[in-house]
C-alpha positions as CSV (number, residue, x, y, z in Angstrom):
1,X,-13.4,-12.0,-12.2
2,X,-15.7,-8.9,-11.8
3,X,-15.2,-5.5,-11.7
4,X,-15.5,-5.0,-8.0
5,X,-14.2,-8.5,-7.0
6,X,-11.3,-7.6,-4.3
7,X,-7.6,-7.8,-5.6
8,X,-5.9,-11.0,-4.7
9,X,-2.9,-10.5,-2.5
10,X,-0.6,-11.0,-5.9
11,X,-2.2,-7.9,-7.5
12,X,-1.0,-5.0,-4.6
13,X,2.1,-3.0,-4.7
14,X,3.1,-0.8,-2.9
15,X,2.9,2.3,-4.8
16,X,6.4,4.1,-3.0
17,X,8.4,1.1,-3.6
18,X,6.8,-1.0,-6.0
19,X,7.2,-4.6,-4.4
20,X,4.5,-6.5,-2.8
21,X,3.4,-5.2,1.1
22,X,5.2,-7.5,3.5
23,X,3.3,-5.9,6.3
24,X,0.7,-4.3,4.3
25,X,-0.4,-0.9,5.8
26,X,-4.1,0.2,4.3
27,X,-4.6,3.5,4.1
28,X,-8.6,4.9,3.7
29,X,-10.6,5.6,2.3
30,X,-8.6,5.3,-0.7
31,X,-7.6,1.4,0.4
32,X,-3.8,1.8,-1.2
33,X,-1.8,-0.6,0.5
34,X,2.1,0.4,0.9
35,X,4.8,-1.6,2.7
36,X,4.9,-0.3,6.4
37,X,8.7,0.7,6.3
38,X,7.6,2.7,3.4
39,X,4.7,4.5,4.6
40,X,6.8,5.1,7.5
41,X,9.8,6.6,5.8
42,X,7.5,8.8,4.0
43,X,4.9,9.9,6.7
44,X,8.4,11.1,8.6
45,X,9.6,13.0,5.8
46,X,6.4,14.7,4.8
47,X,6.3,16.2,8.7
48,X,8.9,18.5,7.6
C-alpha cells in the first residue's frame, strides 16, 4: 500500500465515538469521517 493510497473502509473511525461510521459523514477539507449521530450530537452542543 502507498502512502497516499485511500483508507479502506476498515481503517475509519469515528474520532467522537471510536467505532466504524455507519452512515459516514465527511467533513472537508480535513476528510475525517464521524458517525452522523455523532457529528450531530456534537454540532448541537457546540451551538451553545
Amino acid at each position: 500500500m502507498t502512502s497516499n493510497a485511500m483508507a479502506t473502509e476498515a481503517d475509519v473511525t469515528c474520532p467522537v465515538c471510536q467505532g466504524t461510521p455507519k452512515e459516514p459523514s465527511i467533513v472537508i477539507p480535513c476528510r475525517h469521517q464521524f458517525c452522523l449521530g455523532c457529528i450531530m450530537r456534537w454540532a448541537k452542543r457546540s451551538l451553545f
